[in-house]
C-alpha positions in Angstrom: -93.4 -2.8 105.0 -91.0 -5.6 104.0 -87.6 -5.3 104.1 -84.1 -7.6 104.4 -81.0 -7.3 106.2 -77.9 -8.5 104.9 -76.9 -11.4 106.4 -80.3 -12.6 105.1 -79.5 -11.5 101.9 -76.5 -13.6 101.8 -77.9 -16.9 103.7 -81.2 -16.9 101.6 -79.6 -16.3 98.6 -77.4 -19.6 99.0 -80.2 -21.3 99.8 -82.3 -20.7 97.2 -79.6 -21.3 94.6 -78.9 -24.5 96.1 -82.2 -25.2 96.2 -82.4 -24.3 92.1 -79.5 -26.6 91.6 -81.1 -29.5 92.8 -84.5 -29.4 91.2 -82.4 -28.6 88.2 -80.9 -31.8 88.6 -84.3 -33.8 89.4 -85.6 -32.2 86.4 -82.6 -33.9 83.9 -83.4 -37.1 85.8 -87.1 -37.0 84.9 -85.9 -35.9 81.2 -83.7 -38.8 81.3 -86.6 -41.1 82.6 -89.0 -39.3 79.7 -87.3 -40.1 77.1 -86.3 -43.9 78.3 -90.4 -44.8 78.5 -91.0 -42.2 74.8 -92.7 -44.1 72.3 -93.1 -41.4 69.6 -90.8 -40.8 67.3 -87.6 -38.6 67.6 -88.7 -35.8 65.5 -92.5 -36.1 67.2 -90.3 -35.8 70.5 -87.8 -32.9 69.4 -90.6 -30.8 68.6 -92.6 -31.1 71.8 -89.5 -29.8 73.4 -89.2 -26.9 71.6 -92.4 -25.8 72.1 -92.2 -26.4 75.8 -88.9 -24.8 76.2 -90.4 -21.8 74.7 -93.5 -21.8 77.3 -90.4 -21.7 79.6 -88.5 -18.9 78.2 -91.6 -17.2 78.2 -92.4 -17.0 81.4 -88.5 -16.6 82.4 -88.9 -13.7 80.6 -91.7 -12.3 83.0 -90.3 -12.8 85.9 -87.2 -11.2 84.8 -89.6 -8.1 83.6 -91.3 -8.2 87.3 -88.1 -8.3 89.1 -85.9 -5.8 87.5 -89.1 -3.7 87.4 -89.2 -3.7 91.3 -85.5 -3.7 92.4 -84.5 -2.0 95.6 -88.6 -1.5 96.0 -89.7 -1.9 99.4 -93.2 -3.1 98.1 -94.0 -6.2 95.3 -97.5 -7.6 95.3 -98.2 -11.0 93.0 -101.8 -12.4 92.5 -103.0 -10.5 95.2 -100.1 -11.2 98.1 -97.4 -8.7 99.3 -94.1 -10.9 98.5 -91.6 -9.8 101.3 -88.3 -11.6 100.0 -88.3 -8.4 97.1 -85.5 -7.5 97.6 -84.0 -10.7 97.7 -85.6 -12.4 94.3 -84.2 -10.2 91.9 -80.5 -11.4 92.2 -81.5 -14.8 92.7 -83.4 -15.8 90.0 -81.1 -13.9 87.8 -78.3 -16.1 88.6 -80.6 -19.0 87.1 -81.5 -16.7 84.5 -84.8 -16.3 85.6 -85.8 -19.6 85.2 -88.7 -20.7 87.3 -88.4 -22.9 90.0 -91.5 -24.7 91.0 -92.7 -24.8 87.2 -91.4 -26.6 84.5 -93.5 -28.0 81.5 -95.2 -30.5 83.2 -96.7 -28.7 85.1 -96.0 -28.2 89.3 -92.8 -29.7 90.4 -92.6 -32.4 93.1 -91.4 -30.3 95.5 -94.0 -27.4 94.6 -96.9 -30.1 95.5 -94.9 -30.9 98.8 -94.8 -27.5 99.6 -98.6 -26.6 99.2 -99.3 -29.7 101.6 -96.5 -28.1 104.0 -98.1 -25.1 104.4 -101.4 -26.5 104.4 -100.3 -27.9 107.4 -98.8 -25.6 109.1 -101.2 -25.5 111.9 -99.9 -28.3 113.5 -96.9 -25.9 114.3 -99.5 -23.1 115.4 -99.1 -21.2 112.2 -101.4 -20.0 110.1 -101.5 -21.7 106.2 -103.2 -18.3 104.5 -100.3 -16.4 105.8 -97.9 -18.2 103.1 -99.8 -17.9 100.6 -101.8 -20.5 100.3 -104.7 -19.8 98.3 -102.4 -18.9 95.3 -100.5 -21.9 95.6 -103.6 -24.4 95.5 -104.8 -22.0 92.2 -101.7 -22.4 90.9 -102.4 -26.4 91.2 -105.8 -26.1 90.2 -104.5 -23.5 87.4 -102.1 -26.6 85.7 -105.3 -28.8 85.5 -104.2 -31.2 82.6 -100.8 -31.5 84.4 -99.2 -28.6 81.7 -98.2 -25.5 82.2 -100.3 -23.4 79.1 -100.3 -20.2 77.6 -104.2 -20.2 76.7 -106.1 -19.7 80.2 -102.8 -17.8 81.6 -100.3 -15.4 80.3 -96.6 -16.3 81.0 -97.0 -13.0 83.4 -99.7 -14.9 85.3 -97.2 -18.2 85.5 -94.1 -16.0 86.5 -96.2 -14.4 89.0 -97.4 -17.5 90.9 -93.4 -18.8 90.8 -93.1 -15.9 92.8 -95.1 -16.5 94.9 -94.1 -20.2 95.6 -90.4 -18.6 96.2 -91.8 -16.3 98.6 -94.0 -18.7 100.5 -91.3 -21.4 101.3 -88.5 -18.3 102.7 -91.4 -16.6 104.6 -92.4 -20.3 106.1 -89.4 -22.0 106.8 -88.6 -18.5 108.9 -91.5 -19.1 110.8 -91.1 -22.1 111.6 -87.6 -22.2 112.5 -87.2 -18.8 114.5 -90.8 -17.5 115.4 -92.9 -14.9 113.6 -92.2 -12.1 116.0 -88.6 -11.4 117.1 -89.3 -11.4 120.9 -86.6 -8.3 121.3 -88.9 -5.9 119.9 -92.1 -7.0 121.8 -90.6 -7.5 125.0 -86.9 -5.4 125.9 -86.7 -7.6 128.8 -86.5 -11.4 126.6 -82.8 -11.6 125.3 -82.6 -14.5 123.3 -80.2 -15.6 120.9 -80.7 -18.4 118.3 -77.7 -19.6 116.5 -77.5 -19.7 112.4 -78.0 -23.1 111.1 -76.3 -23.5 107.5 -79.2 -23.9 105.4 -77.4 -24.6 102.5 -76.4 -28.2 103.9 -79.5 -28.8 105.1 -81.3 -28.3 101.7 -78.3 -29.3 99.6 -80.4 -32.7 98.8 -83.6 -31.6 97.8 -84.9 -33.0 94.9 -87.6 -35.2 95.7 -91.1 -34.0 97.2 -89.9 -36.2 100.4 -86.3 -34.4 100.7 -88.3 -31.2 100.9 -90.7 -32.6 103.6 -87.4 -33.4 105.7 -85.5 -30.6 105.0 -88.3 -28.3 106.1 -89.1 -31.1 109.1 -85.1 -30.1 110.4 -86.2 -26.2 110.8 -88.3 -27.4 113.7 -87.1 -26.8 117.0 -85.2 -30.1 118.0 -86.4 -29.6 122.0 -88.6 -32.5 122.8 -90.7 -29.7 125.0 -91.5 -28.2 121.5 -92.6 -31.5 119.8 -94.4 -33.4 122.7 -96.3 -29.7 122.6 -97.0 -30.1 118.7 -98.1 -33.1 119.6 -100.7 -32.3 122.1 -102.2 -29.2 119.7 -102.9 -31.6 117.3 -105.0 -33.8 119.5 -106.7 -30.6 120.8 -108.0 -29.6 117.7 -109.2 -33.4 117.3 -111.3 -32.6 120.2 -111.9 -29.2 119.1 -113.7 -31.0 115.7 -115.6 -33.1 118.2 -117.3 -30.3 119.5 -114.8 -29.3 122.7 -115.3 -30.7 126.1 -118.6 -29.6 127.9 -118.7 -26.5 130.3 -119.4 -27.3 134.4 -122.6 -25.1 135.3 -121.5 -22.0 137.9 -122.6 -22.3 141.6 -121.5 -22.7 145.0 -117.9 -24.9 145.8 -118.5 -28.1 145.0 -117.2 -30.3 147.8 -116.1 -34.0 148.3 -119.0 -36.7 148.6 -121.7 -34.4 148.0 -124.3 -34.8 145.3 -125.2 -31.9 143.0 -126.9 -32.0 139.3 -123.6 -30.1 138.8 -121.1 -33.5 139.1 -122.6 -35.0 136.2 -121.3 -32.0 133.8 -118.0 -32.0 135.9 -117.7 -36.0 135.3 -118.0 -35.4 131.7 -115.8 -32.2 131.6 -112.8 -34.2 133.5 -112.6 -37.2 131.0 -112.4 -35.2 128.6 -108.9 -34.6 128.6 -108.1 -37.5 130.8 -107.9 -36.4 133.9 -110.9 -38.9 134.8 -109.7 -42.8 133.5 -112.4 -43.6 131.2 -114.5 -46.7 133.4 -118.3 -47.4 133.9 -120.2 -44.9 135.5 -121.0 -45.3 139.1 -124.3 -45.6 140.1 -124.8 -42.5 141.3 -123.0 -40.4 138.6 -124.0 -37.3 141.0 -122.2 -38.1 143.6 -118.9 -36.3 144.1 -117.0 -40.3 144.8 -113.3 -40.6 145.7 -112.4 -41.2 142.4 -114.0 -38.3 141.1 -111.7 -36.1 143.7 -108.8 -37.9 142.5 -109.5 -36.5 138.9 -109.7 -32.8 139.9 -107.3 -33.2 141.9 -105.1 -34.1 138.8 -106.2 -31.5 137.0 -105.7 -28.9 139.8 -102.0 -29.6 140.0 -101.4 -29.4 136.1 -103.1 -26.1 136.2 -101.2 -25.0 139.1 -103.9 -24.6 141.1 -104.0 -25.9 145.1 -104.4 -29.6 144.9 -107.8 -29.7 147.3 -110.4 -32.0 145.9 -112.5 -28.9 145.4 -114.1 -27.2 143.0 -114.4 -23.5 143.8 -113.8 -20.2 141.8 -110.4 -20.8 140.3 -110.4 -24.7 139.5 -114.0 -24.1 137.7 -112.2 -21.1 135.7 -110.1 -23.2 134.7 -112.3 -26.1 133.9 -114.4 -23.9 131.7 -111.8 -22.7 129.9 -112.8 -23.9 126.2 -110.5 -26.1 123.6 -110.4 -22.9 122.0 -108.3 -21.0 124.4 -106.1 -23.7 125.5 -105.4 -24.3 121.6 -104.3 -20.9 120.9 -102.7 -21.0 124.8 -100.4 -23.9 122.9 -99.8 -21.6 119.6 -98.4 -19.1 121.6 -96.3 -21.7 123.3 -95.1 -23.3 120.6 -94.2 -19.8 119.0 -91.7 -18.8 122.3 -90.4 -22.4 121.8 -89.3 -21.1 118.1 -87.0 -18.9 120.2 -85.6 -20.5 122.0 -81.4 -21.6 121.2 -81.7 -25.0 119.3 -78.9 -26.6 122.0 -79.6 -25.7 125.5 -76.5 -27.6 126.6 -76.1 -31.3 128.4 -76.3 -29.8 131.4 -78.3 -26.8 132.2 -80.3 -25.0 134.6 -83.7 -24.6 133.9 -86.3 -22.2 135.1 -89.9 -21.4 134.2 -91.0 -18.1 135.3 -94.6 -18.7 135.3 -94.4 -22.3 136.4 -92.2 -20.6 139.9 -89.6 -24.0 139.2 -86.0 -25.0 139.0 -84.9 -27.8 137.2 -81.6 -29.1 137.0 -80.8 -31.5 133.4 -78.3 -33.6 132.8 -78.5 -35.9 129.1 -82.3 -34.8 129.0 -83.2 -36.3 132.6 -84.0 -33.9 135.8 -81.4 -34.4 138.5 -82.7 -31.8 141.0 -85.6 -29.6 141.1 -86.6 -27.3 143.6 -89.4 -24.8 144.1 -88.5 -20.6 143.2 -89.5 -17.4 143.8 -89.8 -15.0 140.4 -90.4 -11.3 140.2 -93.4 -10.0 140.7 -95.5 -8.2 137.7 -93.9 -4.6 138.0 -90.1 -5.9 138.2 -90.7 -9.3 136.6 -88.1 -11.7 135.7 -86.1 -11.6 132.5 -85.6 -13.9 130.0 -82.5 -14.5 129.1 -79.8 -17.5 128.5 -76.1 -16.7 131.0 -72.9 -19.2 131.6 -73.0 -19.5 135.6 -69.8 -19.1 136.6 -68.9 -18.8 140.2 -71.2 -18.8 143.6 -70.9 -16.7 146.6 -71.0 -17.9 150.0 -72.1 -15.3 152.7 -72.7 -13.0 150.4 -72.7 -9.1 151.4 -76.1 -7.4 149.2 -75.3 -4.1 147.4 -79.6 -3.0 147.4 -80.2 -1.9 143.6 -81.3 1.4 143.0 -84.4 1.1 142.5 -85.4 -1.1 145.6 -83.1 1.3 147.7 -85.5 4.4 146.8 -88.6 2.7 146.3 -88.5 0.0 148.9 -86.4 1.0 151.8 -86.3 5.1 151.7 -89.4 5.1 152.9 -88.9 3.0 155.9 -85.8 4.5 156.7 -88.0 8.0 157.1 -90.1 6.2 160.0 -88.0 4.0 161.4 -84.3 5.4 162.9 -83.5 2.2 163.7 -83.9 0.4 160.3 -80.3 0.3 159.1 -79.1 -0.6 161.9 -81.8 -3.5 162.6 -80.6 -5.2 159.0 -77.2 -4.5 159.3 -77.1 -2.6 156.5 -74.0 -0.1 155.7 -74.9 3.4 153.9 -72.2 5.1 151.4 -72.4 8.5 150.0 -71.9 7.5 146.5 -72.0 4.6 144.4 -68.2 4.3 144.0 -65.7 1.2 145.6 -64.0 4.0 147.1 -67.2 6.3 148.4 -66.9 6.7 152.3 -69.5 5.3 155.0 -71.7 7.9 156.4 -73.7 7.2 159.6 -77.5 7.2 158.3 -78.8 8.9 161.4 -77.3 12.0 160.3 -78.9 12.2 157.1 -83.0 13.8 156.7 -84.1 10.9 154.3 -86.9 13.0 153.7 -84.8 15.5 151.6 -84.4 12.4 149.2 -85.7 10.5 146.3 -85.4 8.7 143.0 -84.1 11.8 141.3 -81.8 12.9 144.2 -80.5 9.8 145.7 -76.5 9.9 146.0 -76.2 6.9 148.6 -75.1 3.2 147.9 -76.7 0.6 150.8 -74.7 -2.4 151.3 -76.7 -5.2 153.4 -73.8 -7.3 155.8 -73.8 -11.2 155.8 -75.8 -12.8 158.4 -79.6 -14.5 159.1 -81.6 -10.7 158.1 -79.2 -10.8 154.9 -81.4 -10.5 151.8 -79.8 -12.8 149.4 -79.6 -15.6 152.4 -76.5 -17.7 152.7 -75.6 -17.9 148.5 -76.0 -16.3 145.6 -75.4 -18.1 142.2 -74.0 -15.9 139.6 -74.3 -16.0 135.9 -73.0 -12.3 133.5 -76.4 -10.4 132.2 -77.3 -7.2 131.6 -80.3 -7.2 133.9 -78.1 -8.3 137.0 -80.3 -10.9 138.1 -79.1 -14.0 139.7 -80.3 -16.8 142.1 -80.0 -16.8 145.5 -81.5 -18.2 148.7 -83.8 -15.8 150.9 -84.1 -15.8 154.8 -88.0 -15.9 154.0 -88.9 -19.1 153.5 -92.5 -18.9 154.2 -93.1 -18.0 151.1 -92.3 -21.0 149.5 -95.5 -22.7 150.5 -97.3 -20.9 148.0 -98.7 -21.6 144.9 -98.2 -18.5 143.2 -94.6 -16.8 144.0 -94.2 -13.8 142.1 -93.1 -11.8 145.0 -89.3 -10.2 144.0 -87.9 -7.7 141.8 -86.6 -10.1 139.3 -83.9 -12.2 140.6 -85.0 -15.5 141.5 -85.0 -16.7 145.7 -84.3 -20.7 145.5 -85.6 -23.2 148.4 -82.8 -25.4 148.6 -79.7 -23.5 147.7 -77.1 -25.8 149.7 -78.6 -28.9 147.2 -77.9 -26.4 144.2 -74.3 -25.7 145.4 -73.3 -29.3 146.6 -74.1 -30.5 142.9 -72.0 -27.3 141.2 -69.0 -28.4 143.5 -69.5 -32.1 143.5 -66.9 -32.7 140.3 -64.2 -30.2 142.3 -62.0 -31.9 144.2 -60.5 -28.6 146.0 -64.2 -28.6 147.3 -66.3 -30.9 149.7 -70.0 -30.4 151.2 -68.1 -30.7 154.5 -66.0 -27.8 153.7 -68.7 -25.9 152.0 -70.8 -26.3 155.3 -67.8 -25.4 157.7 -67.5 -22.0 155.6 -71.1 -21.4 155.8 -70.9 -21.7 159.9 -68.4 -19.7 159.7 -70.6 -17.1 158.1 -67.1 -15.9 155.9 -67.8 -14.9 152.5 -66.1 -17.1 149.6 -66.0 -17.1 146.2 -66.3 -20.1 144.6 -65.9 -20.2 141.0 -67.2 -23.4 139.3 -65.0 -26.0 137.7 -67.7 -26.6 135.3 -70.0 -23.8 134.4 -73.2 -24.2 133.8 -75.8 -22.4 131.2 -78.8 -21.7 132.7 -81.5 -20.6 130.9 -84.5 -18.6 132.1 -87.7 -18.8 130.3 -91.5 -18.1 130.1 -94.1 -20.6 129.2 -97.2 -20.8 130.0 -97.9 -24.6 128.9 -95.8 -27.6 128.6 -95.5 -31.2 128.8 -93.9 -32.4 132.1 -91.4 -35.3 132.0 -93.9 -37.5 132.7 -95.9 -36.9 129.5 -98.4 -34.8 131.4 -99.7 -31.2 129.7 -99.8 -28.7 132.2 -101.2 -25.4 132.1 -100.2 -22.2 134.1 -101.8 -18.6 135.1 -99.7 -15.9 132.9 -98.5 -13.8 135.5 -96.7 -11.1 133.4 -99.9 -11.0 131.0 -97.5 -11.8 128.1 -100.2 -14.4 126.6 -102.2 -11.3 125.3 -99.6 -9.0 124.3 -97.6 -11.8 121.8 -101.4 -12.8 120.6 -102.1 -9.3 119.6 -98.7 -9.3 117.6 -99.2 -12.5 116.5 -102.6 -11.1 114.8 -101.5 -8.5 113.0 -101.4 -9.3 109.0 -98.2 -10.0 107.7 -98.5 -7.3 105.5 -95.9 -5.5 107.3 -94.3 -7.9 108.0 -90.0 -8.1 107.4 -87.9 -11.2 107.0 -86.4 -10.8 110.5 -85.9 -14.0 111.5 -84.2 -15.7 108.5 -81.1 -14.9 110.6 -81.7 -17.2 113.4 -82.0 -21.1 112.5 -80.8 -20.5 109.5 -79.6 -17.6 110.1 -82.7 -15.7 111.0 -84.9 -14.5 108.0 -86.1 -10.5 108.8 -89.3 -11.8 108.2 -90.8 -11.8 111.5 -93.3 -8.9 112.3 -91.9 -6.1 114.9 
C-alpha cells in the first residue's frame, strides 16, 4: 500500500510546482521561438493553436477527472502501474489547473525525454529502471510518434494517464536515489541513521532544459566519493558481466607456491580479470605457480580480507569463484546503504567499518590515523549509528551491562568463589548510585538469573580491567563506545567479531594523543603521567568529534582499490530480500531525507 506523510506532502508539493513553473516558462520560450521561425500566415497560425490548446484542455480535463476521482484513496493504478505519490497529485496538479506537465502539443517535453533516459539508467546507481515505470514512459514516446500529442490512436484519458505516470516516476526515483529504497530503521532496529532534508525546491528551481533536469537529478546523489568511486566500479562490472564474467578456478587440493597444476592456468586467467594480475606476456610455463603469480593472489587476498599467504585454499578459491554476478549485486546493495548515509559526515570524523574490523581517522578527506578494531560478534553485533564524541576516560572503572553480567559472568561466578575477587570487580545489590556493596561470597549465585538478577558489578581500574586504560565516549542509545582491551592477542586476526557491541581499539593512546593535541591544558606527557598513575580522569574534548559507525560490505580504498569483505552480521541477504520485493507496496518514505525523505521507500 502507498501512502504519504506530511512533511512529504509539503516538500514534494513545492517541488513539483516549482518544477511546473519552469517548464511553464521553457514552454513560452519555445512559443516565442515558434512563432519567430513561422512561415504561415497568422490566421493559418492562430488556428493551429486553438486546436492544440483544446487537445490540452482535454486532457487537463482527465487528469482532473482521475484525481478528484481518487482523493484520500490509498490505491491509484495508471496504464498498468500503482502510482504511490496519490495522495500527493491531486492538490498539485490542481494548483496548475490540471495542466499536464511532461506533455504539451508537441508532443514529450525535453525534460520528459531526459527523464526516460534517467531512469533508463538507473542501474548505474543499482536501481532497477522497470520499477519507475519505465515501460509506460518509453510507450508514451513511442505513443507521440509524429512528435504530436493526438486524440485519434489515444483518448485524452490515455494522455492524462501516462502524465501521471511521468509525475509519479520522477518523485518515486529521485527518492531512491537520494535516500535508499528501504528505510534501514524498519529492517534493522539496530541502524539509526539520520539524513538531513535538502531543499529541493532550490535545487530544481532551474529546470527547464533536458540538461538542468539531468543535473538536478545528478545533485540527489550521495556527494561521498565512497559512493561514486563505487558507482563507478558497478558500471565497469557489468562491462565485464557483458563480456561473459571472469572464468571459475576448477576445485581441488591448496594450490601452493611454485608448483604446477592444469589448475594455474584457469587461476592466471581468473586473476587478470579484475586486475589483480598486470596484464604482460605469458610465461613459458603458464602452469607454473611463478612469483608473480603469488604476488597477484596475494593482492586479491588482502582486498577480500582474507590472510595474505600466497595460497589458494578453501576460502581464497571461494572467493575467487564468486561470479560478476554476485559481486554486482554485492555493490547494489552497497551503494543502497551509501543512500543512507548523512550527506556531510563532517571535516573531521571518526570512521569505522564494522565488517572491514577498521578505524579510520579523516581530516579534509585524507586518513590521518588508522588502526585495527574489534566489533561485536553476530548475537550482540555492532550498531550503526552517527554520535558527537565528547569526552574520554582515563582509567576507566566498567559498570558490566546487564546482559553480559547474567549471561557472561553468572555462570563463572557459580564455579569459581574466587572470580570477583580475581578481576577486581565490586558487586552492588541494586542498580542505583546509592545501592550498597555486598560481599559476593555471601550470595548462592545459583538462586539467580536473567529474570531475577538485582545486582550491579562494577569492574576497578587496573591491567584485568575490561575496557583497558580508555574509553572514548560519544551519547547513543545503545551505549556503545570505544575503548582499549587488556586482550590484545586478538588483534592479530583477520576476522574480529568477538564483543558485545562496543568496539576494543589497538592503539588507543594514538587515538587520545590526536583528540588532545589542539588543547593546550593537555600534553601526551601529562596524559601518560596520569595513565601511570592508574587515576581515573575525565577528559572532555576541546573539539568534538563525529564519529560515525557503519556497515559495508564493499568499498573502494583510498588508494583506488575495490575491496570486498565477508558479511558477518548476514545483512547482505536480509536488505536483498527487501530490496526484491515489488514496489507495489511500497510508500514514499524516504522523500523526507535528501530532500526531505520521500515515504516511498518499502518497510
Amino acid at each position: 500500500m502507498c501512502r504519504t506523510d506530511f512533511q512529504f506532502k509539503m516538500t514534494a508539493l513545492g517541488v513539483l510546482f516549482v518544477l511546473a513553473a519552469a517548464l511553464s516558462a521553457g514552454r513560452a520560450a519555445r512559443a516565442d521561438r515558434f512563432e519567430e521561425d513561422a512561415t504561415w500566415s497568422d490566421g493559418f497560425l492562430q488556428e493551429e493553436r486553438i486546436g492544440l490548446t483544446e487537445t490540452m484542455r482535454l486532457i487537463a480535463g482527465q487528469i482532473e477527472v482521475l484525481l478528484t476521482q481518487k482523493t484520500g484513496a490509498s490505491a491509484f493504478v495508471c496504464r498498468g502501474e500503482p502510482i504511490c505519490a496519490i495522495q500527493l497529485l491531486p492538490a498539485f496538479y490542481a494548483q496548475r489547473q490540471y495542466q499536464p506537465l511532461w506533455l504539451d502539443e508537441q508532443g514529450l517535453r525535453p525534460t520528459a525525454l531526459s527523464l526516460i533516459r534517467a531512469v533508463f539508467s538507473a542501474t548505474d546507481d543499482g536501481l532497477d529502471p522497470s520499477d519507475y515505470h519505465l515501460d509506460t514512459m518509453i510507450a508514451a514516446q513511442e505513443a507521440v510518434g509524429s512528435g504530436r500529442v493526438s486524440l485519434t490512436d489515444h483518448s485524452p484519458e490515455q494522455w492524462a494517464e501516462f502524465d501521471i505516470v511521468f509525475t509519479d516516476a520522477f518523485l518515486l526515483y529521485c527518492s531512491h536515489l537520494s535516500g535508499g529504497r528501504i528505510n534501514p530503521q524498519t529492517l534493522h532496529n539496530d541502524w539509526v541513521i539520520s539524513v538531513p532534508a535538502i531543499d529541493m525546491m532550490e535545487v530544481l528551481n532551474e529546470v527547464v532544459t533536458e540538461t538542468q533536469l539531468d543535473r538536478a537529478i545528478d545533485r540527489l546523489r550521495p556527494s561521498h566519493r565512497g559512493y561514486a568511486e563505487l558507482r563507478a566500479r558497478l558500471i565497469k562490472l557489468r562491462e565485464i558481466q557483458v563480456q561473459g564474467g571472469w572464468p571459475q578456478v576448477p576445485d581441488g587440493d591448496t594450490l601452493e607456491p611454485d608448483i604446477r597444476d592444469a589448475r594455474v592456468l584457469p587461476l592466471r586467467h581468473r586473476l587478470l580479470a579484475d586486475g589483480d594480475l598486470p596484464v604482460t606476456e605469458f610465461p613459458e610455463a603458464p602452469d607454473h605457480f611463478d612469483e608473480e603469480l603469488v604476488a597477484a593472489v596475494k593482492r586479491f587476498q588482502m582486498r577480500h580480507g582474507l590472510k595474505a599467504d600466497g595460497r589458494v585454499g578453501r576460502r581464497t578459491l571461494e572467493a575467487l569463484n564468486t561470479t560478476v554476478a554476485q559481486r554486482i549485486r554485492q555493490i547494489e546493495l552497497n551503494l543502497e546503504r551509501w543512500r543512507w548515509v548523512p550527506g556531510d559526515l563532517g571535516d573531521r570524523y571518526i570512521y569505522v567499518n564494522t565488517a572491514d574490523f577498521r578505524l579510520e581517522v579523516v581530516e579534509h578527506n585524507h586518513v590521518s590515523l588508522e588502526m585495527p578494531v574489534i566489533v561485536g560478534k553476530p548475537a550482540r553485533r555492532t550498531p550503526v549509528f552517527s554520535s558527537q564524541m565528547t569526552y574520554m576516560v582515563v582509567n576507566p572503572e566498567w559498570t558490566v551491562p546487564f546482559t553480559i553480567a547474567v549471561e557472561d559472568m553468572l555462570p563463572q561466578a557459580v564455579g569459581d568463589p574466587e572470580f570477583f575477587d580475581r578481576l577486581g570487580i565490586r558487586v552492588y545489590f541494586g542498580w542505583d548510585e546509592k545501592a550498597p556493596p555486598i560481599d559476593p561470597s555471601y550470595i548462592d549465585w545459583r538462586a539467580y538469573g536473567s529474570n531475577n538478577f538485582p545486582f550491579r558489578f562494577v569492574q576497578a581500574p587496573g591491567p584485568s580491567n575490561a575496557l583497558g586504560r580508555f574509553k572514548f565516549m560519544f551519547p547513543n542509545q545503545f551505549a556503545v563506545y570505544l575503548h582499549d582491551t587488556p586482550h590484545r592477542g586478538l588483534f592479530g586476526r583477520i576476522e574480529r567479531d568477538f564483543s558485545s557491541g562496543c568496539i576494543r581499539i589497538s592503539d588507543p593512546v594514538a587515538l587520545a594523543e590526536y583528540l588532545i593535541r589542539e588543547d593546550p591544558s593537555w600534553s601526551s606527557r601529562k596524559l601518560r603521567k596520569i595513565l601511570d598513575q592508574r587515576k581515573t580522569e575525565v577528559i572532555h574534548i576541546a573539539k568534538p568529534i563525529w564519529v560515525h559507525l557503519l556497515y559495508l560490505t564493499t568499498w573502494v580504498d583510498s588508494d583506488g582499490t575495490l575491496q570486498f569483505r565477508k558479511d558477518i552480521y548476514d545483512l547482505d541477504a536480509e536488505l536483498a530480500k527487501a530490496l526484491g520485493r515489488r514496489r507495489t507496496h511500497a510508500v514514499y518514505g524516504g522523500i523526507a531525507g535528501r530532500f526531505g525523505r520521500v515515504s516511498g521507500n518499502v518497510n
